[in-house]
C-alpha positions in Angstrom: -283.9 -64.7 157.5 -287.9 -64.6 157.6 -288.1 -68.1 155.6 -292.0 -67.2 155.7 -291.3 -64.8 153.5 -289.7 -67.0 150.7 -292.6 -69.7 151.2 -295.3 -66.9 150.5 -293.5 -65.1 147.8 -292.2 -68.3 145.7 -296.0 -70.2 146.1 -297.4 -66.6 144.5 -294.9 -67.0 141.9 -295.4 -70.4 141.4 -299.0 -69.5 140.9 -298.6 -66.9 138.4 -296.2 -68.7 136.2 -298.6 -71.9 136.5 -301.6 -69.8 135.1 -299.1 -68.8 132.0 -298.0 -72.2 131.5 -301.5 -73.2 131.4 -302.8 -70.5 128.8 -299.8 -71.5 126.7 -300.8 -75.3 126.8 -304.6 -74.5 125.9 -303.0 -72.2 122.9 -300.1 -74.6 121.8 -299.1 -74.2 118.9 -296.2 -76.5 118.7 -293.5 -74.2 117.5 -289.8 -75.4 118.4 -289.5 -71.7 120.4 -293.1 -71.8 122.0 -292.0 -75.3 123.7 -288.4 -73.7 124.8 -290.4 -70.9 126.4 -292.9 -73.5 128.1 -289.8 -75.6 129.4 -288.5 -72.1 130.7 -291.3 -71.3 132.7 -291.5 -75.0 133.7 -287.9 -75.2 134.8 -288.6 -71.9 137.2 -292.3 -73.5 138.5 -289.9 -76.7 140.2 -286.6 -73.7 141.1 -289.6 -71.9 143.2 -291.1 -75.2 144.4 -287.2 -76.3 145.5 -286.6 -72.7 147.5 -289.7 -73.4 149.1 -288.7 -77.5 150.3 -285.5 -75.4 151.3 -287.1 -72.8 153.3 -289.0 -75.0 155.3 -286.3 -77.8 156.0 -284.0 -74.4 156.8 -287.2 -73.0 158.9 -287.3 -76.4 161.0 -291.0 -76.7 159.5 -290.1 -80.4 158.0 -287.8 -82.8 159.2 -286.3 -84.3 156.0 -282.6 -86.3 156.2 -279.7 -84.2 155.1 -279.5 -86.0 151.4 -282.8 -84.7 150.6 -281.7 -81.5 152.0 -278.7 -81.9 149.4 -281.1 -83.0 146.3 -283.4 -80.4 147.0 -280.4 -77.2 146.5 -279.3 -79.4 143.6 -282.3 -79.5 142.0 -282.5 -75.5 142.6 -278.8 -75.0 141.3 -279.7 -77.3 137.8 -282.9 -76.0 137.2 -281.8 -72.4 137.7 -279.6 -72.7 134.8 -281.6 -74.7 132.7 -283.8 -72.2 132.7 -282.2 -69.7 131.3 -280.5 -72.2 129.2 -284.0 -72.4 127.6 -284.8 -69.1 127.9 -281.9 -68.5 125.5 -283.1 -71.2 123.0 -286.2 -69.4 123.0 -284.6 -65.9 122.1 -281.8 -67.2 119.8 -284.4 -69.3 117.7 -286.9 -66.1 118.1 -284.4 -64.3 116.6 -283.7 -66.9 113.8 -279.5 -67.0 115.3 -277.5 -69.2 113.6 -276.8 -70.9 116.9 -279.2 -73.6 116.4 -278.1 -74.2 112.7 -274.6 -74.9 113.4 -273.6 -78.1 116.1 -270.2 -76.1 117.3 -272.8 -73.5 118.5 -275.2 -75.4 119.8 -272.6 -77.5 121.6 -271.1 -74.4 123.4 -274.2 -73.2 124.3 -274.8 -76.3 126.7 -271.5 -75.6 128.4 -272.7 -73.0 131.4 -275.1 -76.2 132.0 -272.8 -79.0 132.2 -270.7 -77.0 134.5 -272.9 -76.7 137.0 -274.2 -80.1 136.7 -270.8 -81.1 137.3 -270.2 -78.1 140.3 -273.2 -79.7 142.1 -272.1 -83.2 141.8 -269.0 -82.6 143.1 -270.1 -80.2 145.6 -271.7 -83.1 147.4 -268.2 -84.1 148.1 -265.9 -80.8 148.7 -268.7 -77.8 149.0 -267.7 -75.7 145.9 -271.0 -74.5 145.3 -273.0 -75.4 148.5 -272.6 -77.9 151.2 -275.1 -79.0 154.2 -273.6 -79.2 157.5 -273.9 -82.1 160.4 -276.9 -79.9 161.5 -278.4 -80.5 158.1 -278.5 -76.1 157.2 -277.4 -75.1 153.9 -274.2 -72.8 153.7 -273.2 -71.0 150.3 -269.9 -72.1 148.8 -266.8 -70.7 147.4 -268.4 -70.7 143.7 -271.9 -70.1 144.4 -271.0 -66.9 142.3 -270.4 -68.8 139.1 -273.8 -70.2 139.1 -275.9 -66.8 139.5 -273.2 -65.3 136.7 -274.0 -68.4 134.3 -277.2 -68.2 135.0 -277.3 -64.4 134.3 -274.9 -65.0 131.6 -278.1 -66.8 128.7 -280.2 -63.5 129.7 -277.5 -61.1 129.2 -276.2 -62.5 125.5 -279.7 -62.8 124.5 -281.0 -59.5 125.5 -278.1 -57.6 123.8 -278.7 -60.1 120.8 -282.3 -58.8 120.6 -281.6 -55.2 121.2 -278.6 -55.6 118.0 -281.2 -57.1 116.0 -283.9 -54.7 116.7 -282.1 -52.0 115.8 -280.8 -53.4 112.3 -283.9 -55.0 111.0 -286.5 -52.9 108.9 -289.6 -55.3 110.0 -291.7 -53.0 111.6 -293.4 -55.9 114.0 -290.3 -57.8 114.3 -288.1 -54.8 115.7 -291.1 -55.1 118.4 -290.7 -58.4 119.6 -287.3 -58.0 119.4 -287.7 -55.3 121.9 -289.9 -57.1 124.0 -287.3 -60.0 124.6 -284.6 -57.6 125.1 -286.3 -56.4 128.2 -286.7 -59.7 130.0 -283.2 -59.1 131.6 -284.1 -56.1 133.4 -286.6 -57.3 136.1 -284.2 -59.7 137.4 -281.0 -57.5 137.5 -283.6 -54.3 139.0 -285.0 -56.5 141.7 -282.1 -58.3 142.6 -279.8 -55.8 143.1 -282.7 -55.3 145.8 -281.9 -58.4 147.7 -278.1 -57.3 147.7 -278.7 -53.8 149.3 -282.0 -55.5 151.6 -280.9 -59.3 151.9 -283.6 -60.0 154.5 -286.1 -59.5 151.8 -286.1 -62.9 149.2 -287.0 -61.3 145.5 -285.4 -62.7 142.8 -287.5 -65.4 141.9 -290.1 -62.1 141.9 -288.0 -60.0 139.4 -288.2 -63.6 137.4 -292.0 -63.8 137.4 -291.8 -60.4 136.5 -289.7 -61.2 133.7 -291.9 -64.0 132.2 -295.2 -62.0 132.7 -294.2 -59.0 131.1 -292.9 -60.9 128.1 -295.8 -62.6 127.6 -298.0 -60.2 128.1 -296.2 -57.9 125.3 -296.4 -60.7 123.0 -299.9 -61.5 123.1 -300.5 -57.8 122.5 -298.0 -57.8 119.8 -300.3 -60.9 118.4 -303.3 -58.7 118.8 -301.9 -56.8 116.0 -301.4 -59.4 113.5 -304.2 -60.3 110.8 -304.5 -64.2 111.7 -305.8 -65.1 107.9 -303.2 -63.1 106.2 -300.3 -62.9 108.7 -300.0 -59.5 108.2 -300.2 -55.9 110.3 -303.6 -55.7 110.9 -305.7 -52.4 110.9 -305.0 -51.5 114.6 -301.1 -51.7 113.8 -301.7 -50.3 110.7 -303.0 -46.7 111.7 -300.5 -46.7 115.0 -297.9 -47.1 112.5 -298.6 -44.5 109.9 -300.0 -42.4 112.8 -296.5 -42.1 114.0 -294.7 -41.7 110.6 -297.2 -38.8 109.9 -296.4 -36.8 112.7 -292.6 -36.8 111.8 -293.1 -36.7 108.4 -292.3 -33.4 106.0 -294.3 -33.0 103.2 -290.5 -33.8 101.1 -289.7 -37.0 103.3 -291.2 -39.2 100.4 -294.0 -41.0 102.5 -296.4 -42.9 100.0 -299.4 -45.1 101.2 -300.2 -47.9 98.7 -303.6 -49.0 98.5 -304.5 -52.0 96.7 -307.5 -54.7 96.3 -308.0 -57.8 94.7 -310.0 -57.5 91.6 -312.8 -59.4 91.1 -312.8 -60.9 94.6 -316.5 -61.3 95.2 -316.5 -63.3 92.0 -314.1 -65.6 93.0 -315.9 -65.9 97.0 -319.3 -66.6 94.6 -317.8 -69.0 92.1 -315.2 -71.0 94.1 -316.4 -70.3 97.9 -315.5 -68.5 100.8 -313.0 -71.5 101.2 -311.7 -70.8 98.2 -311.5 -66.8 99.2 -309.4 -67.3 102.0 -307.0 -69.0 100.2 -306.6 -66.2 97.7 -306.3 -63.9 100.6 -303.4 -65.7 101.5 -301.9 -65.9 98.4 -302.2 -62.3 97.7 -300.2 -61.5 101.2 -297.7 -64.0 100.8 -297.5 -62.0 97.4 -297.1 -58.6 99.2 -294.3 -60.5 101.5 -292.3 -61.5 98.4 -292.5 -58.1 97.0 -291.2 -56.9 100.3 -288.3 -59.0 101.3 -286.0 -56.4 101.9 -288.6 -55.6 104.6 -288.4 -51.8 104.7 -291.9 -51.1 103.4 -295.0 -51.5 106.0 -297.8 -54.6 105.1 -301.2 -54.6 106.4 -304.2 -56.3 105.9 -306.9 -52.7 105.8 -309.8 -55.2 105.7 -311.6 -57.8 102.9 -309.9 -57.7 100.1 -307.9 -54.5 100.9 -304.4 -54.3 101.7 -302.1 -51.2 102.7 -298.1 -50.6 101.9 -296.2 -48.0 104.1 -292.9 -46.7 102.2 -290.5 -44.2 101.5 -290.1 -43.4 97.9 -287.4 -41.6 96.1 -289.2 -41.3 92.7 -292.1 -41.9 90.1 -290.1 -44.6 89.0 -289.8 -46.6 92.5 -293.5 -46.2 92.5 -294.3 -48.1 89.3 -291.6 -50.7 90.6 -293.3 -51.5 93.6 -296.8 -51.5 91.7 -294.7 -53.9 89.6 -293.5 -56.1 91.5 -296.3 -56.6 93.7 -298.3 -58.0 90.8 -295.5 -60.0 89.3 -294.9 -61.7 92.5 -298.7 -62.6 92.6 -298.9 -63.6 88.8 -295.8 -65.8 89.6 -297.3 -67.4 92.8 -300.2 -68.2 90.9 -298.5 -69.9 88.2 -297.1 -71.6 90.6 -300.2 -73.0 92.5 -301.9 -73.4 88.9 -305.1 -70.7 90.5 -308.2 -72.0 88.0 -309.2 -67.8 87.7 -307.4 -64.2 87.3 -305.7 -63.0 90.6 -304.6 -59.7 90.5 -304.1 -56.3 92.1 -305.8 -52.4 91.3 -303.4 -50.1 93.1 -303.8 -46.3 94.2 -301.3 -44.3 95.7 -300.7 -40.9 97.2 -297.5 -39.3 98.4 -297.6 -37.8 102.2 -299.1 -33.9 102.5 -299.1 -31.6 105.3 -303.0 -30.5 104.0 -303.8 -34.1 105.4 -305.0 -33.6 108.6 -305.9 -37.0 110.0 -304.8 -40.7 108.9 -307.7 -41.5 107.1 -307.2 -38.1 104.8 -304.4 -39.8 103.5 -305.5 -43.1 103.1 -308.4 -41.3 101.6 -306.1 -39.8 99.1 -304.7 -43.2 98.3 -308.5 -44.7 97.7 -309.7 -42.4 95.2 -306.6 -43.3 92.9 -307.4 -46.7 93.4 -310.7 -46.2 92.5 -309.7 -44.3 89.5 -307.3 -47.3 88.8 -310.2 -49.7 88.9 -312.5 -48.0 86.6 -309.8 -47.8 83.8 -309.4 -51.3 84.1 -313.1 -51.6 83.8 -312.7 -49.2 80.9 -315.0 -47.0 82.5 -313.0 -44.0 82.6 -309.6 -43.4 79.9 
């Protein structure tokens, strides 16, 4: 085996998951999952830095006793599984699982881990997963294959988790990240089914790297698409995601956009502050979120004061219950807070056409009955 090769390949990996861990620590946000997906990526960093000791104490590079040879494939072997043991967390908790709410769960979930702690405690005594000869080399044992399938094991129930969940929920930007996580399993299985038909070539802890880069990567994009103030789909996600349901849209399908501002906003911005603004921003989403918890309508924040709902409408009558309930849920959050001034929504609608030949023709469509909306609440027009 060209143990160059490992050095080379695990110190690049090593590098590239260090420069993720370090964007993740300067943007921490101390979520439970974003520190199991931090201790993931750390547990792989010291894996790759362990493969690399072994490679050069295998190599004849270092001289280093044979117990240190030992500690150095058990620290491999434990932080293998611990990584995907928080790789899991991460998923499970992304995926708000009922794992982490009940202690049975949670409980079985550590099992894969304690076995192999135990397998490479005893395996300093009979070999089961790995023993060092007299000439300090490493040899496989008997069960080295239950480690890579318990390891494999946290990525596998995760990634079919995600891709169930995906599929059954009806929140647009969730179903993405759901996806996203789902993938995670594949670079690992593609690549090393690689090193089984080419074992000469060392690329697992690649297909890992892989893995974590792609993730994160598709996450920060999917963040991209978020309004930070409001939370919401911002304008970006917004027109990808009517863009699509236009072009498989009939003219019969029952496709409405919703457009909606807040009333009187630049008073409240002049009389209360821009302070003050934001925070009726928020309430006004969080409103929009309470109106939608069965999740199948589309939020977005279209910009200022405007907000845009995506949905599929049967009647008149589901229209005026939407328009409804959006402003009941913000009249009721209000009360709530005790809001010193009048929070409320004008609303314009417009069902899907074929005439409309671009995005903003429809929203267009939507924005002239708002504007009609607001100047009959002015009293401008009857």
């Amino acid at each position: 085996m060209d143990y160059v090769w490992i050095i080379e390949i695990d110190f690049f990996c090593c590098l590239i998951l260090g420069i993720i861990l370090y964007s993740l620590f300067m943007n921490y946000d101390r979520q439970t999952k974003q520190r199991y997906y931090m201790k993931a990526i750390i547990m792989g960093v010291i894996s790759f830095l362990s493969e690399i000791n072994w490679a050069l104490i295998e190599s004849k590079l270092i001289a280093e006793p044979r117990i240190l040879n030992y500690l150095t494939n058990a620290i491999y072997f434990i932080t293998s599984i611990l990584m995907g043991y928080f790789w899991f967390c991460y998923v499970e908790i992304a995926l708000e699982s009922r794992v982490f709410k009940m202690r049975r769960l949670r409980i079985i979930a550590r099992i894969p881990v304690v076995v192999v702690i135990i397998g490479v405690v005893v395996s300093y005594f009979n070999g089961i997963l790995f023993y060092i000869d007299a000439d300090n080399v490493y040899h496989r044992g008997p069960l080295v294959i239950a480690h890579t399938v318990l390891c494999h094991l946290y990525t596998i129930i995760t990634s079919a988790h995600a891709v169930s969940k995906a599929y059954r929920t009806k929140v647009y930007l969730k179903s993405v990240e759901y996806r996203i996580l789902s993938m995670f399993l594949i670079f690992p299985l593609a690549i090393g089914i690689i090193q089984i038909v080419v074992p000469s070539i060392p690329t697992v802890s690649f297909g890992i790297t892989l893995a974590f880069m792609f993730v994160y990567i598709d996450l920060q994009n999917l963040l991209i698409s978020v309004d930070t103030l409001s939370g919401l789909n911002n304008r970006n996600q917004l027109m990808r995601y009517l863009g699509s349901r236009m072009r498989n849209e009939s003219e019969n399908g029952g496709l409405y956009v919703f457009m909606l501002d807040i009333n009187k906003f630049k008073k409240i911005n002049d009389t209360y502050g821009h302070v003050e603004g934001d925070a009726a921003l928020i309430r006004c989403a969080n409103a929009l979120k309470v109106a939608n918890q069965n999740g199948k309508n589309f939020i977005g924040r279209y910009g200022g004061d405007e907000f845009i709902i995506i949905a599929d409408v049967k009647s008149e009558q589901e229209v005026q219950e939407i328009c409804q309930s959006m402003n009941d849920a913000l009249k009721n959050i209000c009360e709530e807070e005790r809001v010193p001034y009048d929070l409320s929504f004008s609303i314009g609608y417009a069902p899907y056409q074929k005439s409309y030949k671009s995005i903003q023709a429809f929203i267009a469509a939507a924005d002239k009955k708002l504007y009609e909306a607001k100047m009959r609440r002015d009293g401008l027009i009857i």
